[in-house]
C-alpha positions as CSV (number, residue, x, y, z in Angstrom):
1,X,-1.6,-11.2,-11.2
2,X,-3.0,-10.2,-14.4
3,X,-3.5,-6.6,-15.5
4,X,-7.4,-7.0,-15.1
5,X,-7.0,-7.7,-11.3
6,X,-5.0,-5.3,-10.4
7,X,-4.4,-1.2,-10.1
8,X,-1.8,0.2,-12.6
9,X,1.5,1.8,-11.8
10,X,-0.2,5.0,-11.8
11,X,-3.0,3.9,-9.9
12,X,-0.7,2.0,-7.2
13,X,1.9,5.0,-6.0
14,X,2.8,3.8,-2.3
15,X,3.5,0.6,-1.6
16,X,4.6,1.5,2.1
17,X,2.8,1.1,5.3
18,X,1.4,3.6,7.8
19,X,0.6,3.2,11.4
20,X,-2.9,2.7,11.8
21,X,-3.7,6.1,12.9
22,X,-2.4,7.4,10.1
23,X,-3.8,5.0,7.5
24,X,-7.3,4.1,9.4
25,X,-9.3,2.8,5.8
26,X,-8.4,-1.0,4.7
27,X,-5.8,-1.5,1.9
28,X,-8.5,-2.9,0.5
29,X,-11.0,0.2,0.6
30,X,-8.2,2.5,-0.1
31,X,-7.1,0.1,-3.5
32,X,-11.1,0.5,-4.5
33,X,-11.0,4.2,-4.3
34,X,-7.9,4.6,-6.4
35,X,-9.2,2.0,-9.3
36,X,-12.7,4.0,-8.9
37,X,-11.2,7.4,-8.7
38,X,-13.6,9.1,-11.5
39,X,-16.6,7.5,-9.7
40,X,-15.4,9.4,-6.5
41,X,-14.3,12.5,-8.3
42,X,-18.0,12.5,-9.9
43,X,-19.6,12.3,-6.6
44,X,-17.3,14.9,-4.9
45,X,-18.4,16.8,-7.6
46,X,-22.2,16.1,-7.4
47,X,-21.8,16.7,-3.6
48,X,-20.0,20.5,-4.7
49,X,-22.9,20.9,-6.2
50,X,-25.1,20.1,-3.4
51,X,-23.0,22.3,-1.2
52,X,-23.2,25.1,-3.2
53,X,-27.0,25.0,-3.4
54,X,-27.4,24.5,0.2
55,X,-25.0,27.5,1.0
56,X,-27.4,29.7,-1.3
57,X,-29.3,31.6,1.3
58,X,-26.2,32.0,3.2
59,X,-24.5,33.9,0.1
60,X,-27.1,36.0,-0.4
61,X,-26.5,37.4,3.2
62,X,-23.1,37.9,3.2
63,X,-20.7,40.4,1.5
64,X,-19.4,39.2,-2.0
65,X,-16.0,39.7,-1.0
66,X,-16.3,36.8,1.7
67,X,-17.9,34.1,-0.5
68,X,-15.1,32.2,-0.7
69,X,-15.0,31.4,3.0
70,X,-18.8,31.0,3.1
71,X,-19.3,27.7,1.1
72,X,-17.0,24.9,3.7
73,X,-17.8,22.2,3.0
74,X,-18.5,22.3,-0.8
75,X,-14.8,23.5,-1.2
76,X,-13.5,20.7,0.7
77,X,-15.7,18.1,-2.2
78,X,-14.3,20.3,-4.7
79,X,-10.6,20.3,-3.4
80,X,-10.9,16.7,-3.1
81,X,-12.4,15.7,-6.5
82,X,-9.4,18.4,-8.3
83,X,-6.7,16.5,-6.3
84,X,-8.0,12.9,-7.1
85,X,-8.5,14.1,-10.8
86,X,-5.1,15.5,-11.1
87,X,-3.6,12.8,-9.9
88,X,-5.7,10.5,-12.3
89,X,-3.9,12.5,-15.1
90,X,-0.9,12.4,-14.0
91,X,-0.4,15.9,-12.7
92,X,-1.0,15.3,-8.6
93,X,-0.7,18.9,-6.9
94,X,0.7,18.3,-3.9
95,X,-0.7,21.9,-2.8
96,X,-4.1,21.0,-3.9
97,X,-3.9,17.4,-2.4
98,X,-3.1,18.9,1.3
99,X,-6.1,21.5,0.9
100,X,-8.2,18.5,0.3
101,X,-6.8,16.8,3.4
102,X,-7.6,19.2,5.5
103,X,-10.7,20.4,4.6
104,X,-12.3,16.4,4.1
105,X,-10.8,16.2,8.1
106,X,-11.6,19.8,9.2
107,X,-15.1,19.8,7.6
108,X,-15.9,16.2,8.0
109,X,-15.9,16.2,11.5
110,X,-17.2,19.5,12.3
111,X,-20.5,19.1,10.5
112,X,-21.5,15.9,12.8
113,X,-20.1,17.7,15.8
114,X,-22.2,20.3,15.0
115,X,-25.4,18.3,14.0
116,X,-24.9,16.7,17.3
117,X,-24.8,19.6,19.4
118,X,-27.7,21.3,18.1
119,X,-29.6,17.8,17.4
120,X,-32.6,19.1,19.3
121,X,-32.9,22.6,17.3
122,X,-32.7,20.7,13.6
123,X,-35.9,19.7,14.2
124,X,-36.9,21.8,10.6
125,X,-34.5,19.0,9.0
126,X,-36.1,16.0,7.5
127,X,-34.2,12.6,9.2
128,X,-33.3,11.6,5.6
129,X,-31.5,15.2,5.1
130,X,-30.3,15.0,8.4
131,X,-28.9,11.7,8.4
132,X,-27.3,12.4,4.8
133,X,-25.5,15.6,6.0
134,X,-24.1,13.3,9.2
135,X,-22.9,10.0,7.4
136,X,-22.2,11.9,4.2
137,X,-19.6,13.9,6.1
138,X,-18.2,11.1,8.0
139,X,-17.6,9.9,4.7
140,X,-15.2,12.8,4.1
141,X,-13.0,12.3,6.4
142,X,-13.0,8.2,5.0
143,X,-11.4,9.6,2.1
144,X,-9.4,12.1,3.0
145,X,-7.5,9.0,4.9
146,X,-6.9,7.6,1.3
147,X,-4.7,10.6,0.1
148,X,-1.9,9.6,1.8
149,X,-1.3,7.1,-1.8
150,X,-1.1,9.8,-4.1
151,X,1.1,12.5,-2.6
152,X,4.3,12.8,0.4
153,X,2.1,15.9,1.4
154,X,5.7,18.2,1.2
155,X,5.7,20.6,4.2
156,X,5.0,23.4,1.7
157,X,2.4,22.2,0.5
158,X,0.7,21.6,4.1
159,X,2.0,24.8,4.8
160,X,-0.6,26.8,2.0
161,X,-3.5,24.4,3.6
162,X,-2.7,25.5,6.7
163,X,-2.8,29.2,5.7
164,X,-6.0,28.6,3.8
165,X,-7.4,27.1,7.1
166,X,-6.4,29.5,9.6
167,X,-7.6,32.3,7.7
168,X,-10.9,30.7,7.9
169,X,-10.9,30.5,11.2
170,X,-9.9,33.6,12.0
171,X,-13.0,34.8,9.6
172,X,-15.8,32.5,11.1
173,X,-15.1,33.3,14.5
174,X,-12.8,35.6,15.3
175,X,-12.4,38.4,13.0
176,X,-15.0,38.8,10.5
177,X,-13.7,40.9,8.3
178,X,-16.4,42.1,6.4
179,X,-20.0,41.6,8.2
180,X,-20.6,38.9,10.8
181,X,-18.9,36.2,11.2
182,X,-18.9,33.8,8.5
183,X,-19.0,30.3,9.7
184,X,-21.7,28.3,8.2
185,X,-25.3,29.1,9.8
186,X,-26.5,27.2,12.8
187,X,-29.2,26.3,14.0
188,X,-29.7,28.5,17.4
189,X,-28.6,32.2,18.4
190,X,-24.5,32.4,18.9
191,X,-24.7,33.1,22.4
192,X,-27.0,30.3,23.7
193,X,-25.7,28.6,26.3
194,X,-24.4,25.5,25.8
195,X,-22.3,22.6,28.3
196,X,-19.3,23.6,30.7
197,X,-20.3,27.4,30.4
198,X,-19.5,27.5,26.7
199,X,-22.2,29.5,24.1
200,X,-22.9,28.3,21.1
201,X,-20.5,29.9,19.3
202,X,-17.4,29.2,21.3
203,X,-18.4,25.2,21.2
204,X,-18.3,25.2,17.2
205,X,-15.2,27.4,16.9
206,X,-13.5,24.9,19.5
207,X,-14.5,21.8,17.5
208,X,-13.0,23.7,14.4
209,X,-10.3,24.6,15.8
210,X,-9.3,21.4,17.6
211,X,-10.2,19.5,13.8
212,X,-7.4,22.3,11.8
213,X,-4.8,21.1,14.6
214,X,-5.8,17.9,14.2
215,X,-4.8,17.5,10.2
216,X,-2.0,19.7,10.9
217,X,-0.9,16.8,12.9
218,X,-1.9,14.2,11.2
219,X,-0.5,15.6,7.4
220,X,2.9,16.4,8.9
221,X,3.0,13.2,10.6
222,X,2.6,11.2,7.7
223,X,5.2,13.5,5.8
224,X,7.5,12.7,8.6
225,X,7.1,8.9,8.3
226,X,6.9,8.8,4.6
227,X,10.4,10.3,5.1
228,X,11.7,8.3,7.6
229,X,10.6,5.0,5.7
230,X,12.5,6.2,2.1
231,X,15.5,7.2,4.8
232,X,15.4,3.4,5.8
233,X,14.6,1.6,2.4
234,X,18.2,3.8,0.8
């Protein structure tokens, strides 16, 4: 295979196979990510940059000592784009990589769950934006599933995301802090009812809640069979 048809040594860092659930995105999709990575690290970027100017109003209500658990999502892009463009220089951060994991996971999926849920009270959003924040999103969690190539996500590492995580839970939802709580503005009061006797409130910090379990699992699993396959190949 010639060196114009395929990925370098750098570019190529895990040759070993996942279970499915652990390793969702094609081989193929996953190889085009890594030989694209500054295309995807300028998008995670442009996205940042969305994020932040969509979060403005929320800043401006909330105390300046809580900003950094205000803006979710745009963290999450920027995570994401700093792990890819480490990596890209040869520096990967396996600290910064898990932080990207679980954020692309957490926030991925809690931003459609939440545009579902509320579907009838984003009636202010146009379909285009609303349809861009879902599949946008979704498209988080796509690469976030590709990370697993450039670092063993080492159990201290997952262990700082975790931290980071929790701690924004406990400020969106449980104790503020500083203010109100800080998770990112929706759509309809907190305490509106919403299915099986849950308000509003308690169905988003549920689905965030479940999603920050849900990387835990899924980043420690993935350590654990990284090192169970290197166990076997020795």
């Amino acid at each position: 295979m010639s060196a114009s048809t395929r990925l370098s040594d750098r570019e190529r860092p895990d040759d070993e196979s996942l279970p499915t659930y652990l390793a969702p995105v094609p081989k193929t999709l996953e190889d085009l990510g890594l030989r694209f990575a500054w295309l995807v690290v300028a998008i995670n970027l442009a996205g940042t940059a969305f994020g932040f100017w969509y979060y403005s109003g929320q800043f401006a209500r909330t105390p300046a000592a809580m900003w950094p658990w205000v803006p979710d999502s745009p963290l999450a892009t920027l995570f994401i784009a700093l792990a890819i463009g480490c990596w890209k220089l040869g520096r990967e951060q396996p600290w910064l990589t898990a932080l990207a994991f679980f954020g692309n996971v957490v926030l991925g999926l809690w931003t459609p769950l939440t545009l579902l849920a509320f579907a009838d009270s984003y009636g202010y959003l146009h379909p285009l934006m609303y349809h861009f924040l879902f599949w946008s999103h979704l498209a988080m969690v796509v690469q976030a599933f590709v990370l697993h190539r450039i670092s063993s996500f080492p159990v201290w590492a997952v262990a700082v995301a975790t931290v980071w995580y929790w701690s924004n839970l406990v400020v969106d939802y449980f104790v503020p802090i500083v203010g109100d709580p800080h998770h990112t503005i929706i759509p309809v009061e907190r305490e509106t009812s919403m299915f099986l006797e849950a308000d509003a409130l308690g169905v988003i910090a549920a689905g965030e809640v479940s999603f920050v379990l849900l990387a835990l699992f899924l980043a420690l699993a993935i350590r654990v069979t990284k090192v169970d396959t290197a166990r076997n190949r020795s």
